[in-house]
C-alpha positions as CSV (number, residue, x, y, z in Angstrom):
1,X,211.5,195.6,49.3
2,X,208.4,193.6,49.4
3,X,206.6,193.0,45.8
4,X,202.7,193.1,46.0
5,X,201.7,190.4,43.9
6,X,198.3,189.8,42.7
7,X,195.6,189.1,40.4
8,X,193.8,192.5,41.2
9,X,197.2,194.1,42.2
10,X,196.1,197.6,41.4
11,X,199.1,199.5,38.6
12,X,200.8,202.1,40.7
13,X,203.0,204.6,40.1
14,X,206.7,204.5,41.0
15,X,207.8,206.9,43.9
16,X,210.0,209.1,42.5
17,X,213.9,208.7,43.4
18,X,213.7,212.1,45.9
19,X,210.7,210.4,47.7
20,X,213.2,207.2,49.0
21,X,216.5,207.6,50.0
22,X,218.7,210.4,49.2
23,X,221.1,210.7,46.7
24,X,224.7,210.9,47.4
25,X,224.7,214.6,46.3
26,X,222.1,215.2,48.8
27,X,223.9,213.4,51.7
28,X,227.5,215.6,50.7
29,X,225.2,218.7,50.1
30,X,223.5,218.2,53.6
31,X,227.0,217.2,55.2
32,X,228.2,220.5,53.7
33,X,225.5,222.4,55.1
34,X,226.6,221.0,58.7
35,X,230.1,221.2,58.8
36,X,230.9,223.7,61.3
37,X,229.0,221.2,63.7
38,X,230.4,218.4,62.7
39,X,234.1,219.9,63.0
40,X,232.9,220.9,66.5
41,X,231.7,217.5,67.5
42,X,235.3,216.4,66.0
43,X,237.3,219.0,68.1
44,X,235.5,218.4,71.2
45,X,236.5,214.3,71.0
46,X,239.9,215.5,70.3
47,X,240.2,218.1,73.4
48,X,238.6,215.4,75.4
49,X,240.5,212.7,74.6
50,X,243.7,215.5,74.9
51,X,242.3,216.5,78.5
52,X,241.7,212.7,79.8
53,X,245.4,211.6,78.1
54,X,247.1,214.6,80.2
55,X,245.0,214.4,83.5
56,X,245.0,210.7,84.1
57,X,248.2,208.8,86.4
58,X,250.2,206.3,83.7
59,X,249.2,202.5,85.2
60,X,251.4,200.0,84.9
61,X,250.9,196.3,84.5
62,X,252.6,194.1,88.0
63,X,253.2,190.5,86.6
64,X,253.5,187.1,88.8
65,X,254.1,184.0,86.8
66,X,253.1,181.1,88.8
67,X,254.1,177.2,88.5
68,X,251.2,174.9,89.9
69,X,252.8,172.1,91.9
70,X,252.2,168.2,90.7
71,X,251.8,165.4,92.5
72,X,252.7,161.6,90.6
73,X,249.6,159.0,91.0
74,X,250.1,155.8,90.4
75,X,247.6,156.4,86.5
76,X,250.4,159.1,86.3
77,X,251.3,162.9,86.9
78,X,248.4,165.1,88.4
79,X,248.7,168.9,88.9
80,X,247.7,169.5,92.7
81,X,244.8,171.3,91.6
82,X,243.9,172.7,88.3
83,X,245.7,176.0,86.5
84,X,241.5,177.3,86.1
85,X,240.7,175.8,90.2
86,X,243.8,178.2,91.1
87,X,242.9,180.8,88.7
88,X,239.1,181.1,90.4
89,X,240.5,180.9,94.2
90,X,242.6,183.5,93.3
91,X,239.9,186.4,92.1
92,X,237.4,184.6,94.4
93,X,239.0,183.9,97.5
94,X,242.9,185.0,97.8
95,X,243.2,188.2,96.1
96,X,240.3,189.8,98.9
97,X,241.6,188.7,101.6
98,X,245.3,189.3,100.3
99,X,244.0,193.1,99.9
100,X,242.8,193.9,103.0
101,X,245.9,192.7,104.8
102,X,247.7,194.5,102.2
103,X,245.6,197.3,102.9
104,X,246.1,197.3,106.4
105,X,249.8,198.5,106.2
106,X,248.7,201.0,103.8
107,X,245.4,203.0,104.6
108,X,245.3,205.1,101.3
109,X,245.0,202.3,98.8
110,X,241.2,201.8,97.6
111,X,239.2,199.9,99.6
112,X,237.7,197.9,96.5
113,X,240.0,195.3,95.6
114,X,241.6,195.8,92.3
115,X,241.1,194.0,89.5
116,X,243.1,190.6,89.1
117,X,243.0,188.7,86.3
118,X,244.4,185.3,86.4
119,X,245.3,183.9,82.8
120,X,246.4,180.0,82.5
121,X,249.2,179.6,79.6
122,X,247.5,177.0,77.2
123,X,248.0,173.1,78.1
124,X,250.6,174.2,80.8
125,X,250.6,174.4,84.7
126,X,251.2,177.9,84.2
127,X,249.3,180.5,86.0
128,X,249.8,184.5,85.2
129,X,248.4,187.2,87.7
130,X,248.5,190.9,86.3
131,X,246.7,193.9,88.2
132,X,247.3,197.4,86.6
133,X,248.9,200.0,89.4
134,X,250.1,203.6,89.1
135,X,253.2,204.4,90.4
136,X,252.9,204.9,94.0
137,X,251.0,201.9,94.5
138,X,253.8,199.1,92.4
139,X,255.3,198.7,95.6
140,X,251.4,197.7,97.6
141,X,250.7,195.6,94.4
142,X,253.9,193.2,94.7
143,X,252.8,192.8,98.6
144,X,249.9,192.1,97.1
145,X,251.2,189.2,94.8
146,X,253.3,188.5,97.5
147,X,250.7,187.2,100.2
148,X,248.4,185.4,97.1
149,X,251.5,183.4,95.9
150,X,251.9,182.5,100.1
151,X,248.3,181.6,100.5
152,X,248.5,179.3,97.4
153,X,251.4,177.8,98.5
154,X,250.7,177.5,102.5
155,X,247.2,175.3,100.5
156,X,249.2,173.7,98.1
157,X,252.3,172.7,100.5
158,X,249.5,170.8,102.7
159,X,248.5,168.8,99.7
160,X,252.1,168.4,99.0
161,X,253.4,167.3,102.4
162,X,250.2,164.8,103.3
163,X,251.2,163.0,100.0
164,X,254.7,163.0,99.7
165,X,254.9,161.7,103.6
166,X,252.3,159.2,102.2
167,X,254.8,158.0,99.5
168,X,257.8,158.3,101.7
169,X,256.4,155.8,104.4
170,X,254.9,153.5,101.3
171,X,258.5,153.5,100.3
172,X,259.7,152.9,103.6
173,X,257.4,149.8,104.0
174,X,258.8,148.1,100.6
175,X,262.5,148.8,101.2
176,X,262.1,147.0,104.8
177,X,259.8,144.4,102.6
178,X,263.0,144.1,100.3
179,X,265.2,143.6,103.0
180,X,263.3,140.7,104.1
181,X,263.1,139.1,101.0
182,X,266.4,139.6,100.5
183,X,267.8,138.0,104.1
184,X,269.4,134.8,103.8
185,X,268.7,134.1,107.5
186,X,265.0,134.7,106.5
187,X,265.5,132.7,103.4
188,X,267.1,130.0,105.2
189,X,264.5,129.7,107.8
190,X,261.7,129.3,106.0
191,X,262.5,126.7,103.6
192,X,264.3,124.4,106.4
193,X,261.1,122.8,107.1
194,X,260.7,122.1,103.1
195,X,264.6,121.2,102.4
196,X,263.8,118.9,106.3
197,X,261.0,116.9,104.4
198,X,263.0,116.4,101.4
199,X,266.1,115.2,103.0
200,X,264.2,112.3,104.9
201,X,262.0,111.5,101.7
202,X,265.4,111.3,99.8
203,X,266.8,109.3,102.8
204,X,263.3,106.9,102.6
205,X,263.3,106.7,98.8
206,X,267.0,105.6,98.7
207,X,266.7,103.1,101.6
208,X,263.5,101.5,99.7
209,X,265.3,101.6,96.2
210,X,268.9,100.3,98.0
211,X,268.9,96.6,96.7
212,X,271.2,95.5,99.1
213,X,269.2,96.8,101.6
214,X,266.0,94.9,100.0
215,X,268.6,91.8,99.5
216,X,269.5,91.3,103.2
217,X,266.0,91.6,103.9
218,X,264.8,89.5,100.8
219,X,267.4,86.8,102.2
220,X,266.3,86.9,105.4
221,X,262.9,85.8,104.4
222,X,264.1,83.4,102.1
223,X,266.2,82.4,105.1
224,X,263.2,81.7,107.6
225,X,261.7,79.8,104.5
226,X,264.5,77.8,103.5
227,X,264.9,77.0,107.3
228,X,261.5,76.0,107.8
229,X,261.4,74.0,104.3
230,X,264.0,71.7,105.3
231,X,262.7,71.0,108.5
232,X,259.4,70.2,107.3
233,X,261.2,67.7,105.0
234,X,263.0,66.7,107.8
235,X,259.2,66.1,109.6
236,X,258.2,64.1,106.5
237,X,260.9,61.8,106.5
238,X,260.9,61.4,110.3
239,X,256.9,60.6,109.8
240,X,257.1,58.4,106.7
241,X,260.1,56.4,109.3
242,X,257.4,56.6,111.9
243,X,254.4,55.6,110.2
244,X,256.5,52.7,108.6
245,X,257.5,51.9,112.2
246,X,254.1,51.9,113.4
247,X,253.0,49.5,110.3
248,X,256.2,47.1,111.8
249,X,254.8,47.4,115.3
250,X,251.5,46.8,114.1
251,X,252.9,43.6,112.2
252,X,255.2,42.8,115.0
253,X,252.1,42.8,117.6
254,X,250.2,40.5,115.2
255,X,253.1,38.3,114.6
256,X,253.7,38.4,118.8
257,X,249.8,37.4,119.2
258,X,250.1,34.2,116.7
259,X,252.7,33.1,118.2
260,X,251.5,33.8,121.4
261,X,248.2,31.6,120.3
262,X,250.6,29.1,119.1
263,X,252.3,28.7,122.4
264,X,249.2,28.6,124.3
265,X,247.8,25.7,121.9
266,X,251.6,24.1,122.5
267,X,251.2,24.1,126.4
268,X,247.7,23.0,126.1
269,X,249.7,20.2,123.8
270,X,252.0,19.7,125.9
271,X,249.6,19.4,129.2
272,X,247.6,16.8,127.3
273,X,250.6,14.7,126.4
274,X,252.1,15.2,130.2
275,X,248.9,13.7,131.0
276,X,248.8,10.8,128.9
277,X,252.8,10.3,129.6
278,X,251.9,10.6,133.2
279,X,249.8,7.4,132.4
280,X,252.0,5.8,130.7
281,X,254.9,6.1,133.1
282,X,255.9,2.5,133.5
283,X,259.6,2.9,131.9
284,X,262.3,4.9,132.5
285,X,261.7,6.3,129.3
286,X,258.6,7.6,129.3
287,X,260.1,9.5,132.6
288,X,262.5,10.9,130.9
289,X,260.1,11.9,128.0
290,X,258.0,13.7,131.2
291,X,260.8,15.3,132.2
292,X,261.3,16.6,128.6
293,X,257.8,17.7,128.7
294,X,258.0,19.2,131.6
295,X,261.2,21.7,130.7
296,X,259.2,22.1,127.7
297,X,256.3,23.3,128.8
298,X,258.1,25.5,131.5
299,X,260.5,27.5,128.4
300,X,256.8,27.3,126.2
301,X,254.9,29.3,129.8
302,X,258.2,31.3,130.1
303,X,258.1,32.6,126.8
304,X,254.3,32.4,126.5
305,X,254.4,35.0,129.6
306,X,257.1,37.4,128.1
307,X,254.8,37.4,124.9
308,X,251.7,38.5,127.2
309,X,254.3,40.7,128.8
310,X,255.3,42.6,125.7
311,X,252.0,42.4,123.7
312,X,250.0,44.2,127.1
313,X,252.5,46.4,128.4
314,X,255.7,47.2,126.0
315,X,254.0,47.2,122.6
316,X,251.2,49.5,124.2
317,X,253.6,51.8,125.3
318,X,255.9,51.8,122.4
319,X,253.1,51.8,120.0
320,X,251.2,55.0,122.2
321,X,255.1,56.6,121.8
322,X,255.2,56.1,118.4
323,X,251.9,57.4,118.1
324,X,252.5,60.6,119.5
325,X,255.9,61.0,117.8
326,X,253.7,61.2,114.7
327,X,251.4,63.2,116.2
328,X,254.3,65.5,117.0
329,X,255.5,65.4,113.9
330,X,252.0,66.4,112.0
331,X,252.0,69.4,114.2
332,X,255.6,70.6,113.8
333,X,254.7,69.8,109.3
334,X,252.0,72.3,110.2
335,X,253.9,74.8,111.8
336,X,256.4,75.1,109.7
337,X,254.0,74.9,106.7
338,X,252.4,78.1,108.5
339,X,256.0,79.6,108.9
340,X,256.6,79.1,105.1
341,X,253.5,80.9,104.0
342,X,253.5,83.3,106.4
343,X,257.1,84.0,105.6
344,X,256.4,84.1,102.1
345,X,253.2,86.4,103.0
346,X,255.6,89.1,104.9
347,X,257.7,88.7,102.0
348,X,254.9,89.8,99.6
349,X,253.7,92.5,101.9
350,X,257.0,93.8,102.0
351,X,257.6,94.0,98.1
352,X,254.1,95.5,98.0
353,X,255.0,98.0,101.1
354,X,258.0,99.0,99.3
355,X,256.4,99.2,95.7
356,X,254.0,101.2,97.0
357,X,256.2,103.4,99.3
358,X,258.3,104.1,96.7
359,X,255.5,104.9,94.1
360,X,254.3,107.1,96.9
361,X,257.4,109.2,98.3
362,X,258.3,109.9,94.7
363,X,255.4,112.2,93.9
364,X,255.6,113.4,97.4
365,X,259.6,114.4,96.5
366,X,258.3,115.8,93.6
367,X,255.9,118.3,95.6
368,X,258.4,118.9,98.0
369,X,260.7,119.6,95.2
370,X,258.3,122.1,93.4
371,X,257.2,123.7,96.5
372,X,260.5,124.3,97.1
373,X,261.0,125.9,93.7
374,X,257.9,127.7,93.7
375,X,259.0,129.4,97.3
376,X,262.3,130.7,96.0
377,X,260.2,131.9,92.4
378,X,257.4,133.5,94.4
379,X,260.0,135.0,96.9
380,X,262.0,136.2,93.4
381,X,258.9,137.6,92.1
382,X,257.8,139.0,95.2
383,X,261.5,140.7,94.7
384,X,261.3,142.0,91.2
385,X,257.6,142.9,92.3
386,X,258.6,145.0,95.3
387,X,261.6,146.1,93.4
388,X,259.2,147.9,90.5
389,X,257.5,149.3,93.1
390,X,260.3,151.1,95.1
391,X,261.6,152.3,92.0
392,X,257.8,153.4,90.8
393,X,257.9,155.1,94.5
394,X,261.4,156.8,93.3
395,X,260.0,157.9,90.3
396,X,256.5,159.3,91.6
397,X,258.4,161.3,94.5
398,X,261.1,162.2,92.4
399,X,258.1,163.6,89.5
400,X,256.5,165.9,92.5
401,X,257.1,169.8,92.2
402,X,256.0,172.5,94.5
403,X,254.2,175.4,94.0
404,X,256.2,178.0,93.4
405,X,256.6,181.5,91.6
406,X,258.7,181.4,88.3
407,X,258.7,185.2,88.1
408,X,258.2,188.1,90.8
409,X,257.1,191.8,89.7
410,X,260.3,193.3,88.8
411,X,261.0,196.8,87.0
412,X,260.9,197.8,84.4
413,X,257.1,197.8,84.8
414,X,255.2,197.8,81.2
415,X,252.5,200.3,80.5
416,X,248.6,198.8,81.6
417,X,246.9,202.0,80.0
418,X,246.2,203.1,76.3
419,X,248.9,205.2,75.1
420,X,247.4,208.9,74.9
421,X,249.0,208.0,71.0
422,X,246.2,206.2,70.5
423,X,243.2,207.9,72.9
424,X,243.7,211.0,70.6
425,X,243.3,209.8,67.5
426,X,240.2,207.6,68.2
427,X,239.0,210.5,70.0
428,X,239.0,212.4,67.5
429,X,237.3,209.7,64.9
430,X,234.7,209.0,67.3
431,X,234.0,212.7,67.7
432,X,234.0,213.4,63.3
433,X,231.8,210.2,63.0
434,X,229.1,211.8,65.9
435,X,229.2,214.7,63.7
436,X,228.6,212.5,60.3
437,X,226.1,210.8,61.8
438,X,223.8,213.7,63.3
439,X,223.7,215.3,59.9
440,X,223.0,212.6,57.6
441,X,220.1,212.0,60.7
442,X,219.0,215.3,60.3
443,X,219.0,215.2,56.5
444,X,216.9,212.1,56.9
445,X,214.3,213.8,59.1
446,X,213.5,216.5,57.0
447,X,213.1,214.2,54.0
448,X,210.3,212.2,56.1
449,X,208.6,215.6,56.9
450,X,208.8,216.2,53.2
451,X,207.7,213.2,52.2
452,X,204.1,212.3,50.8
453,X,202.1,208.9,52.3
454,X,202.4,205.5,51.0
455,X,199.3,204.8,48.5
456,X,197.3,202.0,50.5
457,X,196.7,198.1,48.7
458,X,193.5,198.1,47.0
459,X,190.7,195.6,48.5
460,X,189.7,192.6,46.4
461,X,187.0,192.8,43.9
462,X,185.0,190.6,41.9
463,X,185.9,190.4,38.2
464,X,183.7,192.5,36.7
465,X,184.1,195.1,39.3
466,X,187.6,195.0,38.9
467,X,187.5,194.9,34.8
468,X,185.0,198.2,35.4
469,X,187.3,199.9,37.8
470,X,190.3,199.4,35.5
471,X,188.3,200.7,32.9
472,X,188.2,204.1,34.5
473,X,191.3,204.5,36.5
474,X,193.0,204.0,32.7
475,X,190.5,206.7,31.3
476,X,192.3,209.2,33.9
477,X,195.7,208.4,34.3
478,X,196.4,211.7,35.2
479,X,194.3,212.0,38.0
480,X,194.3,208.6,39.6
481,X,198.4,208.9,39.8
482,X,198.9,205.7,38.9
483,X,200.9,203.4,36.0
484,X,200.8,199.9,34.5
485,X,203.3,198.9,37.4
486,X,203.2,196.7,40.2
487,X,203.2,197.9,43.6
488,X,206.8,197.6,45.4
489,X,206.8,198.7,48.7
490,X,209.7,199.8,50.8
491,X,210.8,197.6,53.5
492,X,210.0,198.9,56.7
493,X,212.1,201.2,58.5
């Protein structure tokens, strides 16, 4: 009820409690008054409801519980579609055309297609069809359920096939993968090249670090510098001998061209005293003294000759011999001083050559060595990885399920309908409470006809005119109607 509130509010009276809603006598009173039609409203539910229980054909419910089909991913197990996708082809798309064929080996079935309803079981892959079919028709209903569940499953089994051939020939693929891996031949072939290159690295590496290998060459080098050592002490000696021999030729020819001056001032002696002995030749012994002269002078010329002899032709010659001896002998010093060094120079480069061969086939092993290592682990891993697999492939194919039907409409049938148990009685309810209802309506109609208006709000006035009109309307109370109370209006019907 709203409350008029306000400062000019005009006092109203109350409506009496037979002007607003009727009293609970009133309402039993006015039911009382109609009771003949409201026990004919009542027993013309229950006849109805009696009629419509006897004349209508008992339906019973035809149940197919399906299984949808799953298919294994590699995130994991996936229904092939979903319980609601199946649920909707089936009202939308299979159960029509499931009906007419079904319809077309039996004429008299309704042309409509019946009502299917396909309920999924909560968080399963379970699927429930249910139609409601009298007795006659239980047989056309299974057909019915029959050619759904085969259009379901001719869709789902395409699904099915395309991925399980897909999974079979992915398995297929690893197990011939896992075959290669695992051939020795295989094995074998491929790492010859690798177990080749570190056979002749080990074969290098141990003929650079063999010491007697090294030794023999070492020797030989220190062989060829030995060798050429000695013989260039051998060259020094022989040119200290020949440069001392020289000096004695040298002193020789000197000593040989004195005396040959010396003779050659004796002949010119001797000619000078032949001369004056030749003057003097009046004895026999100054004769004799010529002849002495004379064999003098002939052994001083003779000797005087094999002097010039061996000063201009056999100490030339020895001394030019001598001379290139020497020569000789610088050149072979130099040679074999070149063969030392150069020796000694191959015999560096070889300790280098092997140093650094050896410094460099030892990583080079090492690589082999682990590239070796690393084939046979990636081939093991590429094993174990191939392995998972196939048995992941195992696994998904062995997770996949079909489509199929878990349970077939099967007597006993259960009732669809509402038992007439309960049509009856409700009937019969619904047919008492009409009857309530029209005569408490009525009774409520012929109170509003009965009824007086609503007094109307009274329109704001200034003070004074207010204080004057309150002024009379309490000089007649009577008349006006009204009270000292505020105006409380119903709330609108």
């Amino acid at each position: 009820m709203h409350v008029l509130r306000h400062r000019d509010a005009r006092r109203v009276e109350p409506f009496r409690r037979d002007h607003t809603f009727p009293a609970s006598g009133a309402v039993v009173g006015a039911i009382g008054q109609r009771k003949n039609a409201i026990l004919a409203l009542a027993a013309a539910g229950l006849i109805a409801a009696c009629v419509y229980a006897v004349a209508r054909p008992p339906a019973y419910s035809v149940r197919t519980v399906l299984e949808i089909g799953a298919l294994a991913g590699p995130d994991g197990q996936r229904w092939v579609e979903t319980p609601e996708i199946v649920s909707k082809k089936i009202t939308e798309a299979y159960a029509p055309l499931a009906w007419i064929e079904t319809r077309s080996t039996a004429p008299l079935l309704d042309e409509e297609t019946p009502r299917i309803s396909g309920k999924v079981a909560r968080n399963t892959n379970i699927v429930i069809l249910e139609t409601a079919a009298t007795e006659q028709d239980i047989s056309a209903h299974k057909s019915f359920h029959d050619r759904i569940f085969t259009q379901l499953k001719d869709d789902h089994d395409r699904i099915f096939n395309v991925s399980r051939s897909g999974l079979e020939a992915e398995r297929q693929t690893t197990r011939t993968a896992i075959d290669q891996l695992a051939d020795r031949s295989d094995l074998a072939q491929s790492l010859a090249p690798i177990n080749a290159d570190i056979s002749q690295s080990e074969a290098k590496l141990s003929a650079l670090e063999d010491e007697r290998q090294y030794g023999v060459l070492l020797k030989e080098y220190q062989s060829q510098i030995a060798i050429a050592d000695n013989r260039l002490k051998d060259l020094a000696e022989a040119a200290v001998l020949l440069e001392r021999t020289l000096q004695q030729k040298q002193l020789q020819d000197q000593q040989a061209a004195t005396k040959l001056a010396r003779l050659k001032a004796d002949i010119d002696t001797h000619a000078k005293n032949r001369i004056a002995a030749a003057q003097n030749t009046a004895s026999g012994s100054e004769a004799m003294t010529l002849m002495l002269l004379d064999v003098e002078k002939e052994r001083v010329a003779e000797e005087r000759d094999k002097l010039e002899q061996f000063l201009t032709m056999d100490s030339p010659i020895e001394r030019s011999r001598l001379e290139n001896e020497f020569a000789s002998n610088q050149r072979e010093q130099t040679v074999q001083k070149l063969t030392i060094e150069k020796a000694r120079a191959e015999l560096l480069k070889q300790q280098i050559v092997r140093e650094k061969s050896i410094d460099s086939l030892k990583p080079s092993l090492t690589g082999l060595k682990a590239k070796l290592e690393n084939t046979m682990a990636s081939r093991d891993r590429s094993m174990a990885v191939e392995t998972a697999k196939l048995r992941d492939l195992d696994q998904r194919l062995e997770n996949m399920a079909i489509t199929r039907r878990l349970f077939a409409p099967q007597p006993p049938f259960e009732r669809a309908d509402i038992p007439a148990i309960v049509i009856i009685p409700v009937c019969a309810l619904a047919g008492l409470l009409l009857g309530l209802a029209q005569a408490f309506l009525a009774h409520i109609f012929s109170l509003a006809r009965t009824t007086p208006a609503l007094p109307r709000e009274t329109p704001h006035r200034e003070p004074e005119q207010a204080a004057r009109v309150s002024h009379e309307e309490n000089d007649q109370p009577a008349r006006s109607g009204y009270t000292g109370y505020e105006v409380r209006k119903p709330y609108p019907m």
